[in-house]
Residue, then its C-alpha position, 0 to 999 in steps of 0.5 A: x101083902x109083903x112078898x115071901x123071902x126065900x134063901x134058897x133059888x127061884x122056884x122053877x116048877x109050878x105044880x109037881x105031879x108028886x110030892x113028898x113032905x117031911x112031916x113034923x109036929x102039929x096040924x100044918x103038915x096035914x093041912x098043907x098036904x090037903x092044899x097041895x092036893x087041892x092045887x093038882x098035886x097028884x100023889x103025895x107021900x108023907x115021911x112022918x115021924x112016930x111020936x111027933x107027926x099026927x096020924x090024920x095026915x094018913x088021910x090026905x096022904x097016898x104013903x105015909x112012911x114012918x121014921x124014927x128022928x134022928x135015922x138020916x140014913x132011913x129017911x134018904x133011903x125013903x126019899x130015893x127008893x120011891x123017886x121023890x124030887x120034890x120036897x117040902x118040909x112042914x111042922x116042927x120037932x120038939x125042941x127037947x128031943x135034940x137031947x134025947x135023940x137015938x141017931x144013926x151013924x150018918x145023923x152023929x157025922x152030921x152032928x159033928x160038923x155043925x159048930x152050933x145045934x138050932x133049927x137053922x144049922x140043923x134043917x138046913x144039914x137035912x136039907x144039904x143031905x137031901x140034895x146029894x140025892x138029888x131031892x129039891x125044897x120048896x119054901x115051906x109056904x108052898x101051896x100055902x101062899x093064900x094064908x100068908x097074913x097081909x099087913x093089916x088089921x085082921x080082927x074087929x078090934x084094933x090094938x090100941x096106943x099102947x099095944x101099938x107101942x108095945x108091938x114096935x119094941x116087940x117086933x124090934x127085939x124078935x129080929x135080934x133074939x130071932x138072928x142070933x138063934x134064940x127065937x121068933x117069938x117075944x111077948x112085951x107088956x106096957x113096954x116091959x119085955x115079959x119072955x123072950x121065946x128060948x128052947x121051950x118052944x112058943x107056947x111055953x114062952x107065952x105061958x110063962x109071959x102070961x104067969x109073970x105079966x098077968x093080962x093084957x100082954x102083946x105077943x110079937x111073932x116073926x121070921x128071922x132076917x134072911x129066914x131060909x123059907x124052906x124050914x122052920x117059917x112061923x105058923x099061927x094055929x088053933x093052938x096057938x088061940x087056946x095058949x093065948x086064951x090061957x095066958x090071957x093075951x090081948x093082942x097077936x101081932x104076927x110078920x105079914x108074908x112070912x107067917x103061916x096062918x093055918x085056917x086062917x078065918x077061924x082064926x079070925x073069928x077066934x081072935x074076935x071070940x076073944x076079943x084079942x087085937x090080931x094084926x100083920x105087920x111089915x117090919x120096914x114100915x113099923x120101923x119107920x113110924x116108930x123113927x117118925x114117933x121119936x121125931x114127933x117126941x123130940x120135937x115137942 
């Protein structure tokens, strides 16, 4: 299995007897929280937010604190008041709500220094917030490492020569548009390039490839090169199987240790349910065979 990267310092705790999780949309928050308590966790005291956190994380939680998005200052005084040290920061906003967000004096400062708006710029401000009072992040992948998807085949069925074909070109377009900011997700089809993930999110971008390809199209999902693994790391989950369902997708290729994949064998037995190829892939080794494939056709 390809080994998570991580721009941040080496992890120097192994279990932590509290823990707090800033916890965003979708169910990768609750599921964490319920492996984290699995592992020794002790206490866990979740800081969600109304409109985007699902309230079953109140389960798996002994504190769930409700915050508006955008009060920075809230959050830090949450964060503090109750001596959490170490953090991790689980599920998503909505991309939309940048726009419509109500922010606090410190949130509106922060805003002011940041020369470009995404999820990378803006997570990692957070984050820099979050250490002046002496908080740590972990890699979102903590307590999540055994549902990191290897490099293998996951399904019974295998991508054929032509989704093989299209997962290199899609995998080679998602690094680009995923270091320049635009997004992780790219959906290709016979060697036509359908969507490339923008600011509605993943599902969208999959919806709107399945309404201008029709069946049959490859979706390539990765993590962007020098990923901070703190924030904002790729997940696979239920959902994502109903969109593809919707969109008629045949294949899901996703980048091997740098992917959460949320209940991992239902997700495999969904993708065979479906009939859909499902797939990690390491991007060093796909590019190699995509260099040997050149080769062999110049060579003909």
């Amino acid at each position: 299995m390809a080994e998570p990267v991580s721009n941040n310092e080496p992890l120097d705790v192994e279990i932590p007897e509290t823990l707090g999780i800033i916890a965003g949309l979708g169910s990768y928050p609750w599921q964490l929280a319920r492996s984290a308590r699995a592992q020794g966790v002790r206490r866990i005291v979740a800081f969600a937010f109304r409109g985007e956190t699902e309230r079953i994380i109140s389960k798996y939680a002994d504190e769930v604190v409700w915050l508006r998005l955008g009060r920075i200052s809230a959050l830090l005084d949450a964060v503090q008041s109750r001596g959490i040290v170490h953090l991790v920061m689980a599920g998503q906003i909505k991309p939309t709500r940048l726009f419509s967000l109500r922010l606090d004096s410190r949130a509106l400062q922060i805003m002011k220094t940041l020369k470009q708006r995404n999820a990378h710029t803006i997570f990692g401000a957070v984050i820099s917030e979050l250490q002046t009072i002496g908080a740590k992040l972990l890699p979102a992948y903590r307590f999540m490492e055994t549902e990191m998807p290897p490099a293998a085949l996951m399904s019974r069925r295998a991508p054929d020569e032509r989704e093989l074909a299209d997962i290199r070109l899609g995998a080679k377009v998602a690094k680009t548009t995923s270091g320049l900011e635009i997004g992780q997700t790219v959906v290709v089809k016979e060697g036509t390039i359908l969507a490339v993930e923008g600011f509605e999110g993943t599902d969208e971008t999959i919806l709107r490839a399945g309404r201008l390809g029709g069946p049959g199209a490859v979706v390539v999902k990765v993590a962007k090169l020098g990923h901070d693994m703190r924030f904002d790391i790729p997940v696979i989950g239920m959902q994502t199987f109903r969109i593809l369902r919707k969109a008629k997708i045949s294949c899901l290729a996703v980048e091997a240790g740098r992917t959460i994949l949320l209940e991992r064998e239902k997700l495999i037995a969904e993708a065979d349910r479906l009939n859909i190829a499902f797939t990690g892939f390491d991007v060093a080794r796909l590019a190699g065979e995509s260099a040997e494939q050149r080769d062999n056709e110049n060579n003909r």
